[in-house]
C-alpha positions in Angstrom: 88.0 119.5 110.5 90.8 117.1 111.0 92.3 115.5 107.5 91.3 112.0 106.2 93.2 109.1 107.3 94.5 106.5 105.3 92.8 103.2 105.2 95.1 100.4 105.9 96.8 99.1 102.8 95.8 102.2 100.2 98.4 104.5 98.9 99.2 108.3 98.5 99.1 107.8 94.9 95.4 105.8 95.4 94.3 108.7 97.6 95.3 111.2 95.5 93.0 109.7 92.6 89.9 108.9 94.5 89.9 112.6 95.6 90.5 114.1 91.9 87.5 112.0 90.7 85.4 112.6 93.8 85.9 116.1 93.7 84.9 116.3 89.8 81.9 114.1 90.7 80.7 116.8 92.8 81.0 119.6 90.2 78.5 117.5 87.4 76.0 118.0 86.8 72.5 116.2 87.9 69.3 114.8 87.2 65.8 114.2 89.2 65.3 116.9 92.0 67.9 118.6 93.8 67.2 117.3 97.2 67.9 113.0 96.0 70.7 114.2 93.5 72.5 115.6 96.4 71.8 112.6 98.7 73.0 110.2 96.2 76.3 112.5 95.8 76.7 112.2 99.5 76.4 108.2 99.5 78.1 107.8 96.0 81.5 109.5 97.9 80.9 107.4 101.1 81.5 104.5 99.1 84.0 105.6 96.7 86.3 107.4 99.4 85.8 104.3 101.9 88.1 102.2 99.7 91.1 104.7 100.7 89.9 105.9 104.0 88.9 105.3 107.4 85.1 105.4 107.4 85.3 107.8 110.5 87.3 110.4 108.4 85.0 109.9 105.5 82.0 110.9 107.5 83.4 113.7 109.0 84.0 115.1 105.7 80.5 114.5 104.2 77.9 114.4 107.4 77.9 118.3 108.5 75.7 120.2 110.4 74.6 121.4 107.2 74.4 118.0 105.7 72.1 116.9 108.7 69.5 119.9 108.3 69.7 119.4 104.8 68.6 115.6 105.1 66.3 115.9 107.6 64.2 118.6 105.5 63.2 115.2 103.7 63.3 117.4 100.3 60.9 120.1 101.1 62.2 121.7 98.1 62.2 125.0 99.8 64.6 128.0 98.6 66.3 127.7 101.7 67.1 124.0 101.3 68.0 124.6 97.9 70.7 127.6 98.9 72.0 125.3 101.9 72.3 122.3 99.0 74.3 124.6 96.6 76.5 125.9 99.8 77.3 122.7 100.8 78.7 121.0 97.4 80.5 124.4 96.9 82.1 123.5 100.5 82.6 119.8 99.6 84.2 120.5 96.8 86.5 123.5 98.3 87.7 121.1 100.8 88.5 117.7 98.2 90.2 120.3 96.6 92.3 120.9 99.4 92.6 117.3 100.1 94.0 116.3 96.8 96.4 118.5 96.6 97.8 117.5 100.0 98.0 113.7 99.1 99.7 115.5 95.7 102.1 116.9 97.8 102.6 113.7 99.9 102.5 111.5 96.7 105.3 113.5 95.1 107.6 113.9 98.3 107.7 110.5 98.6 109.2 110.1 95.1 112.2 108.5 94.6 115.2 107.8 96.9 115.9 105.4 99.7 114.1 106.8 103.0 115.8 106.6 106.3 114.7 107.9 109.8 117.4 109.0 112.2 116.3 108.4 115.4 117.1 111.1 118.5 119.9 108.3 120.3 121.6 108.1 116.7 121.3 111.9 116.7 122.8 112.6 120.3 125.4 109.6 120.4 127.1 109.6 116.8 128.9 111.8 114.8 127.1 114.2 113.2 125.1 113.6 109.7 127.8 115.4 107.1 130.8 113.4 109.0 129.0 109.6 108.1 129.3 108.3 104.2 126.2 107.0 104.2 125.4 105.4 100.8 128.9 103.6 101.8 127.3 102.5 105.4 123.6 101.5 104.5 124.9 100.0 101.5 121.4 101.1 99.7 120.9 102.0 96.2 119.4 105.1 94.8 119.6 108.7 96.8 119.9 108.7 100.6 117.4 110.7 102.1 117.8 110.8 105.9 114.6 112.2 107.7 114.2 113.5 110.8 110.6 113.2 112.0 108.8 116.2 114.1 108.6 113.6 116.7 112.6 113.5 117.6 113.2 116.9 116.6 110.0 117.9 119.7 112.2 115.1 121.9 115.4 116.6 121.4 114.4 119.9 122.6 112.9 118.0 125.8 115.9 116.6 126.1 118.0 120.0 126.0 116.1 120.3 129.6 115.8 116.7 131.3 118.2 114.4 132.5 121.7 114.8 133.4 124.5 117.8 132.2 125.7 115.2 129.3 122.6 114.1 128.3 121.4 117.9 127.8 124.4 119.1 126.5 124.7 116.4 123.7 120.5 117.2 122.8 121.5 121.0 122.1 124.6 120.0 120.1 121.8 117.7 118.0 119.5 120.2 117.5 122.3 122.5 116.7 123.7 120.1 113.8 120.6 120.1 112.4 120.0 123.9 112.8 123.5 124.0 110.6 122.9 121.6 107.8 119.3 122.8 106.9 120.0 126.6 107.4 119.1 128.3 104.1 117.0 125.8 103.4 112.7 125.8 103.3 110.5 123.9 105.9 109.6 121.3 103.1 112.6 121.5 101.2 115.3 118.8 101.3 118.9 120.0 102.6 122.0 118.8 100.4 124.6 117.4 102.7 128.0 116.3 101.4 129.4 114.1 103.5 132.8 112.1 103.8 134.7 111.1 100.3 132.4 112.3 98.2 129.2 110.7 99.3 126.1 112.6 99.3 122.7 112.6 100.8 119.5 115.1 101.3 118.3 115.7 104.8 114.5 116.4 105.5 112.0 117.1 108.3 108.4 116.3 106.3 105.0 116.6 107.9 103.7 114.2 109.4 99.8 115.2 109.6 98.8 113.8 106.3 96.7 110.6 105.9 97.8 109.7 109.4 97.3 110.6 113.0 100.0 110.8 114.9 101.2 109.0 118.0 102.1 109.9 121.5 104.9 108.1 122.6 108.3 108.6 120.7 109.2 105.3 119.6 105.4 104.4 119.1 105.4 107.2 116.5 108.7 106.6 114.5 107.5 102.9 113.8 103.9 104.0 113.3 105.4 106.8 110.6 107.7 104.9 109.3 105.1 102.0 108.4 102.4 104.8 107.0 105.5 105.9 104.3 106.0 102.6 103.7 102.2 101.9 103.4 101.8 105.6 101.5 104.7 104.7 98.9 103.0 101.3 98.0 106.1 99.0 99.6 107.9 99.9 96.3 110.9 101.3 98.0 112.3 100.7 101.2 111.9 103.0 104.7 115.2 102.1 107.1 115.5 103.3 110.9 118.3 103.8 112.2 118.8 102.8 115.5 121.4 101.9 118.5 118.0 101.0 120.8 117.6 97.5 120.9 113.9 97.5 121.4 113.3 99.5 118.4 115.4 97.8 116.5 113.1 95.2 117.2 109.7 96.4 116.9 110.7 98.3 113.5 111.4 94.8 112.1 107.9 93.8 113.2 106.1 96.4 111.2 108.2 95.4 107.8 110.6 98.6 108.4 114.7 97.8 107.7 117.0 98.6 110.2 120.6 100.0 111.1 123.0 100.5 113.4 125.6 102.5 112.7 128.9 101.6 113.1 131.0 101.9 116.1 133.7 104.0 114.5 131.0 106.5 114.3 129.8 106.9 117.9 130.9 110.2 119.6 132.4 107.8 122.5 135.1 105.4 121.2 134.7 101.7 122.2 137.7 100.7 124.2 
C-alpha cells in the first residue's frame, strides 16, 4: 500500500501522535462480540486518523479485501470470521507500527536548523557548496542545512545527457560535487561541509515519500516539498529556496517559502 498523506495544515509531530494512540487503540482490549468491536475499531480510526490525513489514505489503510469480507459476513460469528478478525488487527497494527515510526523519523529529521533547498541552476551555475559561506550569505540564524531534493539530484543526471556540451558538462561537474562532499557519508545522514572562513553547514538528500506524494514536474515539486516541510515542521522554522530562476522565485514566495539568490561573486561565470 502506498503511505498516508498529510492532511493540509497537520504536522509530523501531530501525525506521529495520532498513529502511537491509534495503534495502542487497536491492541485493547474489547467488549460486546467480536464482530461490532472490530467495526467500531475500524470507524473509531477513520475518525481519529482523518484529523491528520487525507480521507483517501485513511481508507486505504483500514478498508481491505479482508476488511470487506469481514463486514459483509454481517457478524456470522463463524471461526473463520473470527481468525480473519484477529489477522486483520494483527495486520493493522503491524502496519501503524510502521507508520509511526516513519513520521518519527520525519518528525526528528526535521529538528532544528534553518532548511534550505538548492535548486539544480544554483547547483550547475555557482560555485560549488564548500566554496559559499553560507550563514554569512543567507544571513539566517541557527545551523544551515542545505538540502538537495531527489527531484534535482534525478534532473541533474538528465541533464548530464540533454542539451548542449556546457550545459552537460556543468550537470556532471554538479553531480560530481555532490558525489564529493557526501562521500563517506549514509543515505539519511547529514554531510558536514566546512566552507569559506570558518563557516559551516550540513548537506542532505532526505526522502521525500513520507506524508506526501510527489510531483512530476521539477519546479512543481521543489515548491510542493518545500511547502509540505514547512507544513510538516508546524511553520516554526523557516524553509528557503535558493534560486537564480525568476519564476521560481516567484511561485516559492506564493506558497509562504523564503527565497535567495546568491550573489554574483559566486556564479561560475563572472558578470562583466
Amino acid at each position: 500500500m502506498r503511505g498516508m498523506i498529510l492532511r493540509e495544515n497537520a504536522t509530523a509531530k501531530e501525525a506521529t501522535e495520532c498513529l502511537r494512540r491509534m495503534r495502542l487503540r487497536v491492541q485493547s482490549g474489547y467488549t460486546g462480540t467480536m464482530f461490532d468491536a472490530y467495526m467500531e475499531l475500524v470507524d473509531e480510526l477513520e475518525s481519529q486518523l482523518g484529523n491528520c490525513f487525507e480521507k483517501d489514505s485513511v481508507l486505504q489503510l483500514l478498508h481491505t479485501d479482508r476488511y470487506w469480507h469481514v463486514y459483509q459476513s454481517g457478524g456470522s460469528g463463524t471461526i473463520v470470521h473470527h481468525r480473519a478478525i484477529s489477522q486483520e488487527r494483527e495486520v493493522l497494527h503491524s502496519r501503524l507500527e510502521r507508520l509511526e515510526g516513519e513520521f518519527k523519523l520525519l518528525e526528528a529529521w526535521l529538528g532544528s536548523g534553518s532548511l534550505v533547498l538548492i535548486d539544480a541552476n544554483s547547483l550547475m551555475h555557482y560555485q560549488q557548496l564548500d566554496k559559499i559561506p553560507w550563514a554569512t550569505e543567507l544571513r539566517i540564524p541557527g545551523p544551515v542545512r542545505l538540502v538537495v531534493a531527489l527531484a534535482v539530484v534525478e534532473e541533474l543526471d538528465r541533464k548530464k545527457f540533454e542539451g548542449g556540451d556546457s550545459m552537460r558538462k556543468r550537470a556532471a561537474s554538479a553531480i560530481r560535487s555532490l558525489y564529493r562532499l557526501r562521500e563517506g557519508v549514509g543515505p539519511d545522514d547529514p554531510a558536514q561541509i566546512a566552507g569559506p572562513n570558518g563557516t559551516k553547514a550540513t548537506l542532505e538528500i532526505p526522502r521525500d515519500d513520507v506524508g506526501r506524494t510527489r510531483m512530476a514536474g521539477t519546479d512543481e515539486e521543489l515548491i510542493a516539498f518545500g511547502a509540505f516541510l514547512l507544513q510538516a515542521m508546524g511553520a516554526t522554522q523557516r524553509v528557503t529556496l535558493v534560486t537564480a530562476d525568476m519564476n521560481l522565485h516567484i511561485r516559492a514566495q506564493r506558497a509562504r517559502l523564503a527565497t535567495h539568490r546568491l550573489a554574483d561573486k559566486f556564479a561560475k561565470d563572472q558578470p562583466e
